[in-house]
Legacy VTK file of the C-alpha trace (Angstrom):
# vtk DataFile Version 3.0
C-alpha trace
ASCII
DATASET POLYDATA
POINTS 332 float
-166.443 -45.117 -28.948
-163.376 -42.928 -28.410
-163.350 -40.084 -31.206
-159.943 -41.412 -32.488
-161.701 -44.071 -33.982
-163.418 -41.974 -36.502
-159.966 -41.479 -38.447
-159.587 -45.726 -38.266
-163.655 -46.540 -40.050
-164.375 -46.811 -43.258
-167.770 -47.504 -45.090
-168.125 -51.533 -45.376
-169.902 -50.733 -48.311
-168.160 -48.344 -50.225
-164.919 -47.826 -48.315
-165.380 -43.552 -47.998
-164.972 -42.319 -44.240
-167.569 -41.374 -41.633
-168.916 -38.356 -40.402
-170.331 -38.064 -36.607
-173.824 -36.679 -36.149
-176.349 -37.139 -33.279
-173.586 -37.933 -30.872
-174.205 -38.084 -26.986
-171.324 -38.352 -24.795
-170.529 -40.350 -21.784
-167.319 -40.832 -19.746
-164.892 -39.020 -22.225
-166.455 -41.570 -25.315
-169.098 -41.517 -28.029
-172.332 -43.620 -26.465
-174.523 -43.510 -29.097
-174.784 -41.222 -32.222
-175.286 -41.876 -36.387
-171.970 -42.422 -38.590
-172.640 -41.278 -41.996
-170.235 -42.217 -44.960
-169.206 -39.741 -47.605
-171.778 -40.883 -49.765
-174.642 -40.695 -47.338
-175.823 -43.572 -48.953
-175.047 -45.733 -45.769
-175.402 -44.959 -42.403
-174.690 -47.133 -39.411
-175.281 -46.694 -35.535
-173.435 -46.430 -32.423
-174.968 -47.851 -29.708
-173.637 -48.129 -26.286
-170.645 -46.812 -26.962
-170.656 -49.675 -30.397
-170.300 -48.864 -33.453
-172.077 -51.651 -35.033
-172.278 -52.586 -38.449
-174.208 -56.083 -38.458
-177.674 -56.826 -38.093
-178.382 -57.447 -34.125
-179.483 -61.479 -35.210
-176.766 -63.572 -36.959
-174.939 -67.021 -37.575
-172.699 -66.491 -34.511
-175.567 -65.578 -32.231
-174.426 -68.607 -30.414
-170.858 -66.579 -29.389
-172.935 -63.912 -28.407
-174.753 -65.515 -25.795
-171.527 -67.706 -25.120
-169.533 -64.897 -24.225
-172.092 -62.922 -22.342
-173.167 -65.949 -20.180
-169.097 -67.078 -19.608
-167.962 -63.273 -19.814
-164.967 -63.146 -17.363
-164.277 -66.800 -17.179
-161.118 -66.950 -19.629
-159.551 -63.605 -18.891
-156.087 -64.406 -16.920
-157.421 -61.469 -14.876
-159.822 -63.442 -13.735
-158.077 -66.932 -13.292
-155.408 -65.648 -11.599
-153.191 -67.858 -14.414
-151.696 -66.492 -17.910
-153.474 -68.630 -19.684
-154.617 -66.388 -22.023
-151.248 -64.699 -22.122
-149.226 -68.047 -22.630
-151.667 -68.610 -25.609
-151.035 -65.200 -26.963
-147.668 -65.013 -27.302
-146.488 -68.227 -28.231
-149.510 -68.392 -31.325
-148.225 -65.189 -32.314
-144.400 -64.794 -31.735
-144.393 -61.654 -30.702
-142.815 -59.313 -27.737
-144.630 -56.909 -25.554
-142.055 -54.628 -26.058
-142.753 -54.723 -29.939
-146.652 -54.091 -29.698
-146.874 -51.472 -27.334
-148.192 -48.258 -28.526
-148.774 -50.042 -32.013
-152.263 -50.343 -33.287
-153.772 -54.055 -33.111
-156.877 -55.875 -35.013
-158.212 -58.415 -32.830
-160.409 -59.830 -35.575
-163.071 -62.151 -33.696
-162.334 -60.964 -30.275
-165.140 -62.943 -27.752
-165.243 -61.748 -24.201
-161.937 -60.178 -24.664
-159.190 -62.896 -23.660
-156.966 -61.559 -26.078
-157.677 -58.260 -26.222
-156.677 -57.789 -22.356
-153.357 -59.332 -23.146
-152.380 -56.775 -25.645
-153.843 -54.153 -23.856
-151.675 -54.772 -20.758
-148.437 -54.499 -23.461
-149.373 -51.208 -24.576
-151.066 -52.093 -27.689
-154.080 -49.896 -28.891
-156.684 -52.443 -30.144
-159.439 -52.410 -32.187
-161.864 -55.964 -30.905
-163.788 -56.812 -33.704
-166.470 -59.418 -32.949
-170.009 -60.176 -35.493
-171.862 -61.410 -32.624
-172.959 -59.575 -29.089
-169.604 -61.235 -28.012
-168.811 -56.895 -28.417
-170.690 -56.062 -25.206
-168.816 -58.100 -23.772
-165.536 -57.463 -24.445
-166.272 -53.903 -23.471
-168.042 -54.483 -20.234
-164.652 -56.442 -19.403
-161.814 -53.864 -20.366
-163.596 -50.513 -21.201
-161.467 -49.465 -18.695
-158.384 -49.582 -20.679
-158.317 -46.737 -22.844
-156.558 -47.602 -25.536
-159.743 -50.166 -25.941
-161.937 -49.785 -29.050
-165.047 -52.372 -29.915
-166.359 -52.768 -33.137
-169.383 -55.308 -34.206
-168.658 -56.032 -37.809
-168.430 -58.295 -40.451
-164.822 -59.976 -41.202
-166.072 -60.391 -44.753
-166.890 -56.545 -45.095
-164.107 -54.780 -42.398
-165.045 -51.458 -41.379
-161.727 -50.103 -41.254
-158.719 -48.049 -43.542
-157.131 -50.555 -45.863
-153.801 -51.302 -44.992
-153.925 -49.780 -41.121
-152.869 -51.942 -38.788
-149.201 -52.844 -38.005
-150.218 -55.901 -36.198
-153.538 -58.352 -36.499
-154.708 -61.351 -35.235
-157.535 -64.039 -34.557
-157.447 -66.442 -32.742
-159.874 -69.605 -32.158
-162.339 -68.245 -34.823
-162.336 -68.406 -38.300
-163.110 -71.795 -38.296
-166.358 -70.838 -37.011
-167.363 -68.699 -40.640
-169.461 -70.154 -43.312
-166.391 -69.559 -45.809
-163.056 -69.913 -44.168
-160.996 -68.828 -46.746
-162.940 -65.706 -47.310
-162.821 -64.966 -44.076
-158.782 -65.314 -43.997
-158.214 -63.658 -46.887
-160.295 -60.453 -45.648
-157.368 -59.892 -43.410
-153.986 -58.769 -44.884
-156.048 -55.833 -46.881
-156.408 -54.382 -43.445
-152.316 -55.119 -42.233
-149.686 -52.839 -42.952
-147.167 -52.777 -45.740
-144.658 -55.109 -43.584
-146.927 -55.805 -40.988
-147.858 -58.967 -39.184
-150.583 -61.666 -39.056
-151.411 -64.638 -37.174
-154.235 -66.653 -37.318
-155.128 -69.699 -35.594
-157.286 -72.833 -36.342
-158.760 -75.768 -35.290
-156.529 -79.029 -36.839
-158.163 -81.200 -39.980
-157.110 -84.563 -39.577
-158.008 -88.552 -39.355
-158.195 -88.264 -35.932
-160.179 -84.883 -35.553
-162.610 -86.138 -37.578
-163.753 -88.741 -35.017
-163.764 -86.741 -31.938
-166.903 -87.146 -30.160
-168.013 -83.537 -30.432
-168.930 -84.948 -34.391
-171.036 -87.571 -33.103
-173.534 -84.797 -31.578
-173.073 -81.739 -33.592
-175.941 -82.594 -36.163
-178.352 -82.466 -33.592
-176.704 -79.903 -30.713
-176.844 -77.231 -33.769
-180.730 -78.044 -34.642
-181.613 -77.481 -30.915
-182.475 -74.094 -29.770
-179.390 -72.283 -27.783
-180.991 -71.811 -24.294
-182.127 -75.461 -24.307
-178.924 -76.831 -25.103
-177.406 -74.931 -22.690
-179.576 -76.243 -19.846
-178.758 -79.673 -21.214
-175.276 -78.831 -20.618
-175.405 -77.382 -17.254
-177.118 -80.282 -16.089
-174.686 -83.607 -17.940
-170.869 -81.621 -18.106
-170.305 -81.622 -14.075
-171.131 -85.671 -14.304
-168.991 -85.794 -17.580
-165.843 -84.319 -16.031
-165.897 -86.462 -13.337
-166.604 -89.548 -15.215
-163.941 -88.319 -17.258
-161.589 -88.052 -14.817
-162.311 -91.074 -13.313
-161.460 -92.619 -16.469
-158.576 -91.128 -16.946
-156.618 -92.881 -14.090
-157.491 -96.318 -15.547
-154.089 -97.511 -16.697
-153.182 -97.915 -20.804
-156.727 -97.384 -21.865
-157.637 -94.686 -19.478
-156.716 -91.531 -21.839
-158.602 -93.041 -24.920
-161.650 -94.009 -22.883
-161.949 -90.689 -21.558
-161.842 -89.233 -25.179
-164.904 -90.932 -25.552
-166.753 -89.147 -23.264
-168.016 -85.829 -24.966
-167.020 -83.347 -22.856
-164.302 -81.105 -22.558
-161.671 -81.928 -19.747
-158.456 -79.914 -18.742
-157.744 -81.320 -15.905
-154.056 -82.335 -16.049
-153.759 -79.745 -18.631
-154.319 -76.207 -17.167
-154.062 -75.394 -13.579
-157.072 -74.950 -12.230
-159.320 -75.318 -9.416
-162.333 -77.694 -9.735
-164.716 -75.494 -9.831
-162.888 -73.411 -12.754
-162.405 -76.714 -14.468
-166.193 -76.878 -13.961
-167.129 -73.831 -15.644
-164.342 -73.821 -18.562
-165.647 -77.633 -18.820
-169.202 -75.497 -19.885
-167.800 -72.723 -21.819
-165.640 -74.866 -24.124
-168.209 -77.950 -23.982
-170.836 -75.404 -25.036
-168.417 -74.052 -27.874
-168.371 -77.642 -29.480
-171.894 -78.045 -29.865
-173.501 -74.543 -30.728
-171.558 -72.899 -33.646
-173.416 -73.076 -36.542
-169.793 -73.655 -38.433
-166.790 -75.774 -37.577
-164.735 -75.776 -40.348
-161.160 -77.418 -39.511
-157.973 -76.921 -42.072
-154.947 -78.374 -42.285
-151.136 -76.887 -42.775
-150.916 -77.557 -45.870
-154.626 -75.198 -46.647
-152.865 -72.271 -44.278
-149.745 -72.288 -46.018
-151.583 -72.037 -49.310
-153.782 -68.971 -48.035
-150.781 -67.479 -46.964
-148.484 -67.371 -50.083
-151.801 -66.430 -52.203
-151.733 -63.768 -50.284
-148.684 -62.499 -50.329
-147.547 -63.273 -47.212
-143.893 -63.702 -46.506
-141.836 -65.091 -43.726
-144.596 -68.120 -43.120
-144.748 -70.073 -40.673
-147.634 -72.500 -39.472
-146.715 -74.594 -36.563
-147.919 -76.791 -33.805
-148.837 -74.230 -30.508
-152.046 -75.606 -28.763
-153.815 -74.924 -32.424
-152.582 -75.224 -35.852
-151.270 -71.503 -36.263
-150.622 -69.833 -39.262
-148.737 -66.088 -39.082
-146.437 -64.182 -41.397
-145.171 -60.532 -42.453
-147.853 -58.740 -45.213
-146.625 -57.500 -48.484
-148.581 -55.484 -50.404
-148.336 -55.196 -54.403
-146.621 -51.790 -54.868
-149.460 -48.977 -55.966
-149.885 -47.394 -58.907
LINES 1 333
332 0 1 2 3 4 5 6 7 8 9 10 11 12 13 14 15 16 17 18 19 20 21 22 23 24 25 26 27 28 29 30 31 32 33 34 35 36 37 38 39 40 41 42 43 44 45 46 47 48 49 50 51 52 53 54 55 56 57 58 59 60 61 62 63 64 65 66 67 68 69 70 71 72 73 74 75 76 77 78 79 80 81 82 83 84 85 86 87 88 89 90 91 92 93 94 95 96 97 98 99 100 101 102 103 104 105 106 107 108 109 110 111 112 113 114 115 116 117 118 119 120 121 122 123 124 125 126 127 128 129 130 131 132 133 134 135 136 137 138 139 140 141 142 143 144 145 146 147 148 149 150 151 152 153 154 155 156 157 158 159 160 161 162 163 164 165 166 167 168 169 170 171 172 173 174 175 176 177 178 179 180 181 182 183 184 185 186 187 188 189 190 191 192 193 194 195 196 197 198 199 200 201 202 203 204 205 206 207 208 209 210 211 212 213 214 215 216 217 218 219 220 221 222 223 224 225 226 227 228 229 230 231 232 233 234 235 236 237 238 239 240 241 242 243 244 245 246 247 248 249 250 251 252 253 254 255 256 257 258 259 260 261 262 263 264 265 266 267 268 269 270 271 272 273 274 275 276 277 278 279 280 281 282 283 284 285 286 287 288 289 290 291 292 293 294 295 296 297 298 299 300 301 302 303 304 305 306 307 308 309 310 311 312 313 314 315 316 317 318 319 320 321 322 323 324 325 326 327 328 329 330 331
């Protein structure tokens, strides 16, 4: 944990800010040490170089072991492609030129797709994550040091109300037991005038019978390591049954829909045996979250004007995305 942090955390539980004690130093940053909130009724560790605020075993526990096992396969820096970065910027609408040197909330942050995206524009982010998904994301970019990791809870943030000039998550709140609690936990921790996007996965007729549905009730009974040795062995057969179906002419497209496997190919450049592992990683993804909540535009532009949100928009990019400028009710 860089020090500069410290000014940035706030009790989850009573909102008052930390004090450092029992810190040991490595490489310029906090590796492990106590934080201690004005109270001292609540004390949380840091442990390598992690604040954490979550107990180690949780819902997303999946994620975790997701992200650790496919840790570098999404970054564009490992590709070679901007994936990542194409993603980024059109979900969000904004510049590099605008983030840099602003602080960022990467709310639900994985391995760190995202996170390296902003970090190569200048922006100082904060990658929040519930799950081990925070090792991770710092064993991929702790070299950037305007990188700072945080496992918390997006129902209880661990940060300053009202902080950051820019937040975002992407790909994940669909994946909390409560999805609008877990939205509306954001804007508190934006900036008077400051900006949020959010993406989600799409609710409609024809979501609701994709073949991921057919398997879900008993992928999320089975026990993570098994179904991920199921997976391993059936998704390389998959894709290229897939494929194979997809050159079949008129019907090809919808017959390879039915097979329940993620496929890119003709979508994202890659090489076969990226397709191969991203086939895993985003297979994997369908079956083992405990949640998969989909909404629909008309839900996000609700949430938004609840909130106070001006300037909406929620569009079509890849996901159904959601962003807008925060207003806060003036204080008393």
């Amino acid at each position: 944990m860089h020090a500069e942090l410290l000014e940035v955390l706030r009790c989850p539980e009573c909102g008052r800010q930390f004090t450092l004690d029992d810190a040991h130093h490595q490489d310029g940053q906090v590796r492990s040490g106590q934080l201690r909130c004005g109270s001292a009724e609540h004390n949380f560790v840091i442990r390598d170089f992690i604040p954490r605020f979550v107990a180690a075993r949780n819902y997303a526990n999946s994620f975790g072991m997701q992200w650790n096992r496919f840790r570098r396969t999404q970054l564009d820096s490992c590709s070679g492609l901007p994936i990542s970065a194409d993603r980024f910027w059109k979900a969000t609408g904004w510049a590099p030129e605008q983030i840099a040197g602003q602080w960022m909330l990467d709310a639900g942050c994985g391995a760190g797709r995202f996170a390296e995206v902003a970090l190569g524009a200048g922006a100082r982010v904060v990658a929040l994550d519930y799950s081990s998904a925070a090792d991770a994301c710092f064993a991929n970019l702790r070299q950037h040091p305007n990188l700072h990791v945080v496992q918390g809870d997006i129902y209880a943030l661990p940060f300053m109300k009202e902080f950051f000039p820019y937040a975002y998550s992407l790909g994940v709140l669909q994946h909390t037991p409560d999805v609008a609690r877990a939205f509306a936990a954001l804007p508190a921790a934006v900036a008077d005038g400051g900006q949020l996007c959010v993406d989600f996965y799409e609710r409609s007729w024809r979501g609701a019978l994709h073949s991921k549905y057919w398997l879900r009730p008993i992928t999320t009974r089975m026990p993570q390591q098994r179904l991920l040795a199921v997976l391993e062995r059936w998704v390389p057969p998959l894709w290229h049954l897939s494929c194979r179906l997809r050159r079949i002419p008129l019907a090809g497209r919808a017959l390879a829909r039915m097979v329940p496997v993620v496929n890119y190919s003709g979508i994202l450049p890659l090489t076969e045996q990226q397709h191969l592992e991203w086939s895993l990683l985003d297979t994997f993804d369908w079956y083992a979250p405990a949640y998969d909540n989909p909404q629909s535009a008309r839900t996000l532009t609700q949430w938004l004007r609840q909130a106070g949100i001006g300037e909406i928009e929620v569009i079509k990019a890849g996901h159904l995305v959601a962003r807008g400028v925060v207003a806060h009710a003036p204080r008393n």
